[in-house]
C-alpha positions as a Python dict, from the first residue, in 0.01 Angstrom:
ca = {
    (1, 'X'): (0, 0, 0),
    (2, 'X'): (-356, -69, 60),
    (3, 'X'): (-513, -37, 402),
    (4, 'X'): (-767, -241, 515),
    (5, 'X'): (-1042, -62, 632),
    (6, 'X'): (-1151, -353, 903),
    (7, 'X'): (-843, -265, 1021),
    (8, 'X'): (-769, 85, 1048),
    (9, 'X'): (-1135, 231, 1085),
    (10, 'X'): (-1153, 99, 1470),
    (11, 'X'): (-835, 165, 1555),
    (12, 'X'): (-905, 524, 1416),
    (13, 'X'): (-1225, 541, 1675),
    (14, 'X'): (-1023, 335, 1945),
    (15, 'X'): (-790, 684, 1963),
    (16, 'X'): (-1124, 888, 1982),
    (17, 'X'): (-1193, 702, 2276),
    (18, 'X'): (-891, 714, 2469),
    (19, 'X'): (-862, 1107, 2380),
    (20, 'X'): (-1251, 1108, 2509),
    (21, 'X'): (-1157, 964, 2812),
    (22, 'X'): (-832, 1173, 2866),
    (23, 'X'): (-1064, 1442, 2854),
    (24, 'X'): (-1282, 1361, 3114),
    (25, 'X'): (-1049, 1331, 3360),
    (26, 'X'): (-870, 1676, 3338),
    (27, 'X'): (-1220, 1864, 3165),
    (28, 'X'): (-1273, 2067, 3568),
    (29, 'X'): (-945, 2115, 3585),
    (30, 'X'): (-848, 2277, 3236),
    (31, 'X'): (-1218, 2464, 3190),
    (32, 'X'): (-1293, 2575, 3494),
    (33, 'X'): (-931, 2737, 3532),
    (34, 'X'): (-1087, 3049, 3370),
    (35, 'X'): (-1101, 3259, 3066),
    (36, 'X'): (-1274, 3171, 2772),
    (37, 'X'): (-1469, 2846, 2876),
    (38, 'X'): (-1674, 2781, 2569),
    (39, 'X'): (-1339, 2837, 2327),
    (40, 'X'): (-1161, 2561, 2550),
    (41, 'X'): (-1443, 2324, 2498),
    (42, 'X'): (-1437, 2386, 2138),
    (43, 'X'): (-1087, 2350, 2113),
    (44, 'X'): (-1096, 2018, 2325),
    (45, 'X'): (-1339, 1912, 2069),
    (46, 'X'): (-1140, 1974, 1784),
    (47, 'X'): (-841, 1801, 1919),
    (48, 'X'): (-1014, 1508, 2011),
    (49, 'X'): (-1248, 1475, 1677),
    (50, 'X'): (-1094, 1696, 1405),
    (51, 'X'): (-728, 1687, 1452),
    (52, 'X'): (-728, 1260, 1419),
    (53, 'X'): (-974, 1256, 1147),
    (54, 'X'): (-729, 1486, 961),
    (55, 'X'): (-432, 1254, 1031),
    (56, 'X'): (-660, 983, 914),
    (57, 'X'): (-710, 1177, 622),
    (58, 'X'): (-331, 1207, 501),
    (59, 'X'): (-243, 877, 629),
    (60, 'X'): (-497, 742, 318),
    (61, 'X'): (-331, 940, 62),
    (62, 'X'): (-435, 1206, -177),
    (63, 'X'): (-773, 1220, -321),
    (64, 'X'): (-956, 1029, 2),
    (65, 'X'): (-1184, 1376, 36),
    (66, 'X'): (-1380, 1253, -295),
    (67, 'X'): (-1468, 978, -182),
    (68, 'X'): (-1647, 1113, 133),
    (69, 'X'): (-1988, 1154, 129),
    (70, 'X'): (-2045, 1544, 136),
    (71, 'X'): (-2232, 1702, -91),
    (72, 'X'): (-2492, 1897, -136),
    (73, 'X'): (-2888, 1791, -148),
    (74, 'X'): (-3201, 1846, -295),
    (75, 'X'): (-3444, 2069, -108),
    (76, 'X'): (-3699, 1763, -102),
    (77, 'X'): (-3504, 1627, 147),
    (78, 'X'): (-3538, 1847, 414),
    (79, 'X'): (-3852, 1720, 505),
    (80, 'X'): (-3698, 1421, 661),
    (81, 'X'): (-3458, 1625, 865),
    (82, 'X'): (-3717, 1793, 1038),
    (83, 'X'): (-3923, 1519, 1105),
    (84, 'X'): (-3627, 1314, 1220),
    (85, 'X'): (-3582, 1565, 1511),
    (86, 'X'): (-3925, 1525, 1647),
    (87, 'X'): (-3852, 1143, 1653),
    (88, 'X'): (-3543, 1195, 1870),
    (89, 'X'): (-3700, 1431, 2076),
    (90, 'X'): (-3996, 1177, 2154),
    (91, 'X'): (-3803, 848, 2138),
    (92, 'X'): (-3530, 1017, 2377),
    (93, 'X'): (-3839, 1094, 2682),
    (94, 'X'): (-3972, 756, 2611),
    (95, 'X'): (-3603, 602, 2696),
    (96, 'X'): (-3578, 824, 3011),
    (97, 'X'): (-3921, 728, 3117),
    (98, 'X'): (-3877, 396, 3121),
    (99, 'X'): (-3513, 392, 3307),
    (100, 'X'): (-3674, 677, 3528),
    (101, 'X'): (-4036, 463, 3644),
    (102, 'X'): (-3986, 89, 3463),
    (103, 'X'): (-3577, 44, 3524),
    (104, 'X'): (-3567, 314, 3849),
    (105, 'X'): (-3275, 435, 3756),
    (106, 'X'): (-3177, 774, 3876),
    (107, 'X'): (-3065, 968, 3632),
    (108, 'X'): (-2864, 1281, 3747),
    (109, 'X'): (-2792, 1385, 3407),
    (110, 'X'): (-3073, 1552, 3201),
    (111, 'X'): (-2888, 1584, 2897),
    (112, 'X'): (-2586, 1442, 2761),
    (113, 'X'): (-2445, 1813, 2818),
    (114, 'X'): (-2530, 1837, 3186),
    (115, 'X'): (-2153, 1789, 3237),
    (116, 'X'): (-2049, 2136, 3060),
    (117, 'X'): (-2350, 2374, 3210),
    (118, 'X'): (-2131, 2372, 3544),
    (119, 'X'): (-1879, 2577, 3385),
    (120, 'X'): (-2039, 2716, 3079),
    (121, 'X'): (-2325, 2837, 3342),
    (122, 'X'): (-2283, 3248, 3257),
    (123, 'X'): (-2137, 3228, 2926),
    (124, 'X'): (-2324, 3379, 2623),
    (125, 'X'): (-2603, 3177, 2484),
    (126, 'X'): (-2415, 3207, 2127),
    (127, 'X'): (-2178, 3042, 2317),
    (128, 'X'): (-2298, 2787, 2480),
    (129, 'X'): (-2443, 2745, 2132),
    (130, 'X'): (-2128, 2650, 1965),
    (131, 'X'): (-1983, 2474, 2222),
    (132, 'X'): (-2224, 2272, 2252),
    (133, 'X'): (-2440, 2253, 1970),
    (134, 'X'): (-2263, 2326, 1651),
    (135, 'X'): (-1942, 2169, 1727),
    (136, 'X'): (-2044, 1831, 1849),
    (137, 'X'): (-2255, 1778, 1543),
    (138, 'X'): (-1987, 1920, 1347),
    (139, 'X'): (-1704, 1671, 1484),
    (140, 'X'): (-1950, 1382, 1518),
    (141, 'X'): (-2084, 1381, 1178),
    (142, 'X'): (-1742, 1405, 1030),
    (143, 'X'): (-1633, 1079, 1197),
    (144, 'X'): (-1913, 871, 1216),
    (145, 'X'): (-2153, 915, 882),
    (146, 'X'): (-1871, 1024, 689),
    (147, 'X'): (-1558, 880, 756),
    (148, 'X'): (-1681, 593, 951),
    (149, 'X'): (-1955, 467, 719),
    (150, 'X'): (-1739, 583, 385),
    (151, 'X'): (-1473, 338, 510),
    (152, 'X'): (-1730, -2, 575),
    (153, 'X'): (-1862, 49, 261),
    (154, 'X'): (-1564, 62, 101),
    (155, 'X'): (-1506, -252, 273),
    (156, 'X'): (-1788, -426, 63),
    (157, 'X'): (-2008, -531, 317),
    (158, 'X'): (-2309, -364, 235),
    (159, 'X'): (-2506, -85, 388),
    (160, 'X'): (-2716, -261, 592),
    (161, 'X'): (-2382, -415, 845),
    (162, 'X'): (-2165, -102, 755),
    (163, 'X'): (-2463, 92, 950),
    (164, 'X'): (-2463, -109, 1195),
    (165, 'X'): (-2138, -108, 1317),
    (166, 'X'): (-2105, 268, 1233),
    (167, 'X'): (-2413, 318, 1448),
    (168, 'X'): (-2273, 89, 1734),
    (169, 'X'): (-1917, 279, 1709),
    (170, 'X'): (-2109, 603, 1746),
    (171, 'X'): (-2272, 429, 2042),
    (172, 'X'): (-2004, 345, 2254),
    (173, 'X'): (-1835, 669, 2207),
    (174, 'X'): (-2068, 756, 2582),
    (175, 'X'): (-1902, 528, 2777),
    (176, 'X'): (-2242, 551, 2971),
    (177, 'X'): (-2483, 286, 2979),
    (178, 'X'): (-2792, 489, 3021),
    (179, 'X'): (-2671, 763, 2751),
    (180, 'X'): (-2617, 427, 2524),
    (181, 'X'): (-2945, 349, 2412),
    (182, 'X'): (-3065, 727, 2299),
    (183, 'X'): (-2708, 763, 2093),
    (184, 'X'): (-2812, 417, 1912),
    (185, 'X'): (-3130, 530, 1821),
    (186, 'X'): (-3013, 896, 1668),
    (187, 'X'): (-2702, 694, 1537),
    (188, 'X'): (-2984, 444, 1333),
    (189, 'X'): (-3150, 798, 1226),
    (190, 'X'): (-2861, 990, 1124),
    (191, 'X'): (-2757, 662, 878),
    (192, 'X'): (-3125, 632, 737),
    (193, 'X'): (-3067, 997, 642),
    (194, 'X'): (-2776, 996, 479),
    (195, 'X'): (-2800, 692, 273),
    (196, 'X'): (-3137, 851, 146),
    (197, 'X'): (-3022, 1166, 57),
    (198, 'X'): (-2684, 1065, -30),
    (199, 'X'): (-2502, 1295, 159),
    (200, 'X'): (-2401, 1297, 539),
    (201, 'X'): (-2484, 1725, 592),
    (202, 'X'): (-2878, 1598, 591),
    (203, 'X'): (-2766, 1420, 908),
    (204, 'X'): (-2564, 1721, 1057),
    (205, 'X'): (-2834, 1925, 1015),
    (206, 'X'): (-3042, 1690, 1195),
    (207, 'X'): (-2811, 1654, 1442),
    (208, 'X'): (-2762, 1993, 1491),
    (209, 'X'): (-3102, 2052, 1581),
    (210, 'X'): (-3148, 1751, 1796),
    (211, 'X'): (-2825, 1935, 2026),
    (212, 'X'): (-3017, 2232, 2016),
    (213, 'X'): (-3346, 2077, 2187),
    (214, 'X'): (-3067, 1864, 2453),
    (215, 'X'): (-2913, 2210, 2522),
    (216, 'X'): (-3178, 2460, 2545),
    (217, 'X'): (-3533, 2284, 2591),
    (218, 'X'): (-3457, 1920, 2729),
    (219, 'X'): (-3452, 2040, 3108),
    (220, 'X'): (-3833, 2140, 3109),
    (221, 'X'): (-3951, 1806, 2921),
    (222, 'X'): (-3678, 1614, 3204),
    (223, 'X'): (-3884, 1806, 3481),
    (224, 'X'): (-4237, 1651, 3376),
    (225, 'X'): (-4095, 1326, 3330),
    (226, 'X'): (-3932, 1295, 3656),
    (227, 'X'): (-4278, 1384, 3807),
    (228, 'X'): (-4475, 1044, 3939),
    (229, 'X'): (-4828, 1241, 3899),
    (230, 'X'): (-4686, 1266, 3494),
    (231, 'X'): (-4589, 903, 3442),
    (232, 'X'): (-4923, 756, 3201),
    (233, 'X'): (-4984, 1086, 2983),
    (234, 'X'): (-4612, 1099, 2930),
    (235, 'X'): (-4592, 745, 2777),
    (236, 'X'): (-4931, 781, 2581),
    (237, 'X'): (-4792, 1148, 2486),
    (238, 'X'): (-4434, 1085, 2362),
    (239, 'X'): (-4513, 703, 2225),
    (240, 'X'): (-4801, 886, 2034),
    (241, 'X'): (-4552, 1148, 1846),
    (242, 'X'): (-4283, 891, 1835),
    (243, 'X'): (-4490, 626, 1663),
    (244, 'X'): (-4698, 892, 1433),
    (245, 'X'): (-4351, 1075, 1333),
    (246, 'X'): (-4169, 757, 1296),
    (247, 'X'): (-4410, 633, 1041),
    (248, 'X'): (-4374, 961, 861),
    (249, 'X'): (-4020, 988, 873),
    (250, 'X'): (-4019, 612, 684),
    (251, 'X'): (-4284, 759, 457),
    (252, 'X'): (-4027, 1048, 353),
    (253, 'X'): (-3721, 839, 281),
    (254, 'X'): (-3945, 540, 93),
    (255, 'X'): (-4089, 867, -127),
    (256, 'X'): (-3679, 1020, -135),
    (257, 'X'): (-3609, 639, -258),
    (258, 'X'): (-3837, 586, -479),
    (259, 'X'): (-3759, 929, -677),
    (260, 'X'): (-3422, 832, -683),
    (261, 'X'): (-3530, 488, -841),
    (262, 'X'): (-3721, 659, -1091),
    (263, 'X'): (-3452, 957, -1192),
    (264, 'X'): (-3190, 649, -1230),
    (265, 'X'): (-2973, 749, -926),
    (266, 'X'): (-2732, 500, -791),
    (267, 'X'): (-2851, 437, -450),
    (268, 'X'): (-2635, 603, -240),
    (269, 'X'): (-2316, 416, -87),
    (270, 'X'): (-2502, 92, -77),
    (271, 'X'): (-2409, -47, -422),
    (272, 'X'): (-2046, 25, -387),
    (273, 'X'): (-1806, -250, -434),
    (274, 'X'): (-1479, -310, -300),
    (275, 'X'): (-1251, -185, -596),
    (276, 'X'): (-858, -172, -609),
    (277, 'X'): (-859, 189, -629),
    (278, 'X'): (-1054, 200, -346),
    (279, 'X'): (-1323, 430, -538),
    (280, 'X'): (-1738, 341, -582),
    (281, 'X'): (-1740, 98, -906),
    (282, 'X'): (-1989, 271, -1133),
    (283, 'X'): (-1928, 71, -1410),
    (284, 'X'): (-1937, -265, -1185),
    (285, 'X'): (-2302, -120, -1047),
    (286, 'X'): (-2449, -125, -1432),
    (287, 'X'): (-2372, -431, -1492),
    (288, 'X'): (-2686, -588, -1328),
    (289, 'X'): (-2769, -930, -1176),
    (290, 'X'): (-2447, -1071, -1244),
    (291, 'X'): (-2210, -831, -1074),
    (292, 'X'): (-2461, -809, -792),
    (293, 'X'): (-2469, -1192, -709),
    (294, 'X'): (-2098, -1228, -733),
    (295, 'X'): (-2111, -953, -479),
    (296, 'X'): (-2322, -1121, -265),
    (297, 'X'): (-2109, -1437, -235),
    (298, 'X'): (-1822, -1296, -78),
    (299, 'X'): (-2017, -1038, 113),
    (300, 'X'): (-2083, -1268, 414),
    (301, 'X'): (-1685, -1306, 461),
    (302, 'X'): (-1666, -993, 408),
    (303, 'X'): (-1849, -923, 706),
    (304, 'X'): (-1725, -1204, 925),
    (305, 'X'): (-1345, -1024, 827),
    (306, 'X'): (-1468, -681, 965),
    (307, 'X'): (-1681, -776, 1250),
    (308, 'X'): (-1393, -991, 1413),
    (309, 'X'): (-1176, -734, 1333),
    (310, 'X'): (-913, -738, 1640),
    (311, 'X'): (-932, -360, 1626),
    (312, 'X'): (-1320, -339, 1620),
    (313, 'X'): (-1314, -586, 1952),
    (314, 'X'): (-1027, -392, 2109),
    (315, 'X'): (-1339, -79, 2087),
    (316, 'X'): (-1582, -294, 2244),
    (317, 'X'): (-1377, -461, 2491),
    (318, 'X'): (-1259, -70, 2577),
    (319, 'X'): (-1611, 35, 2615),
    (320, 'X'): (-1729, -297, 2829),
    (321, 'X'): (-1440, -129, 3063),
    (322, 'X'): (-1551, 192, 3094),
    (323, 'X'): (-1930, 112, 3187),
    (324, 'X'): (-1818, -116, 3427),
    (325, 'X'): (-1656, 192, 3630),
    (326, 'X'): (-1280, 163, 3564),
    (327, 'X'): (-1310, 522, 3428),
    (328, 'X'): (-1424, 680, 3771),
}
């Protein structure tokens, strides 16, 4: 039987939730009970990311791993990875400086981590490392840019709205309205990565090294932006880089694009159309204008069907919840 991904994509993330949230309320009491720390967060992680997306996995039968979008990638690419980082970076102290001195909102959390340095305080830096570096990106790259955004575009919409509600999916997963913002603009990223290169591991790489600057370097940037004296320089500073590195990082993926384009590649999830088998039509995207405008005129319902998805609202409505307290 055929699943509808507007269906069972949310309700996939709608049990990451609820395990996120089950977490939080026992994460003292199971990690600071003692022994190995780090291994318990990584095991929490993989229980509430890896063991579900594996379920997910058999649930839609043999042969779903070819479809996801993992695969290896031209060194050209890397570029774009690298500059993507330095956007984060810059675009995350812009955020905080405006909730900090426009918004005055007091942020006791440097980093989305803070929560784990109480207990992961005197653990080895190779551990704190894969706690909370390697496995997030890991487990979050595996849902969101590749089993997430596989699924929408399998649904037909288009990359442009499966993005967007992959990216607003990956949002939510904070439950924090002040985190929300800085995981919607590395969500935006990590999509305009992979659809360039094709491949979601650009994006894990990327996110990989994003976790390393929140782990390791974030605190001393946090400490100059919380100063007062700091406030102008820090918004010329960090809008400078974000705004030069931005351009460049649009400059990278128009060049990735446009070799593509000229080599005759298939751009990358985007012309997929909903098929039977469930499987990118290849043959469908050859066949030129016509196949493309009688894609476009059921897109739109397409999109209406996945947006007001009762599965996709049951997230939302979950996360509108949570920020509202009922989760302290």
């Amino acid at each position: 039987m055929k699943k509808n991904p507007a269906m069972t994509t949310p309700l996939f993330v709608l049990v990451i939730y609820l395990l996120i949230m089950a977490e939080r309320l026992v994460r003292n009491r199971i990690i600071g009970t003692g022994g190995n720390r780090f291994l318990t967060v990584i095991i929490l992680q993989i229980l509430i990311f890896i063991i579900p997306s594996v379920i997910f996995f058999r649930i839609k039968g043999i042969g779903y791993s070819k479809k996801m979008n993992i695969r290896l990638f031209s060194p050209d690419k890397i570029g774009c990875v690298f500059i993507s980082v330095i956007v984060l970076a810059a675009g995350t102290a812009l955020i905080k400086l405006a909730q900090i001195h426009i918004f005055h909102i007091e942020l006791t959390d440097y980093s989305i981590f803070s929560s784990y340095f109480s207990v992961l305080e005197n653990e080895p830096i190779l551990a704190v490392a894969m706690a909370l570096v390697v496995t997030p990106a890991l487990c979050e790259e595996l849902v969101f840019r590749t089993v997430v955004l596989t699924e929408y575009n399998s649904a037909g919409i288009g990359a442009p709205a499966a993005s967007i509600i992959s990216v607003s999916l990956f949002s939510m997963m904070t439950m924090d309205i002040n985190m929300f913002p800085i995981y919607l603009m590395s969500g935006i990223v990590y999509c305009m990565i992979t659809y360039a290169a094709g491949s979601s591991l650009p994006a894990f790489i990327a996110h990989l090294a994003f976790n390393s600057y929140l782990a390791f370097a974030e605190k001393y940037v946090f400490n100059a932006l919380t100063n007062p004296a700091n406030t102008v320089i820090s918004f010329f500073t960090f809008g400078l880089i974000f705004l030069v590195f931005l351009v460049l990082l649009f400059a990278d993926l128009e060049r990735i694009l446009k070799r593509s384009a000229f080599n005759g590649t298939p751009s990358p999830s985007y012309m997929l159309v909903k098929a039977e088998d469930e499987t990118p039509d290849i043959a469908a995207t050859e066949a030129g204008e016509n196949v493309r405008h009688a894609g476009m005129s059921r897109n739109m319902k397409e999109i209406i069907e996945v947006v007001i998805s009762p599965t996709l609202l049951l997230c939302v409505l979950f996360f509108v919840i949570m920020i509202f307290g009922f989760a302290k």
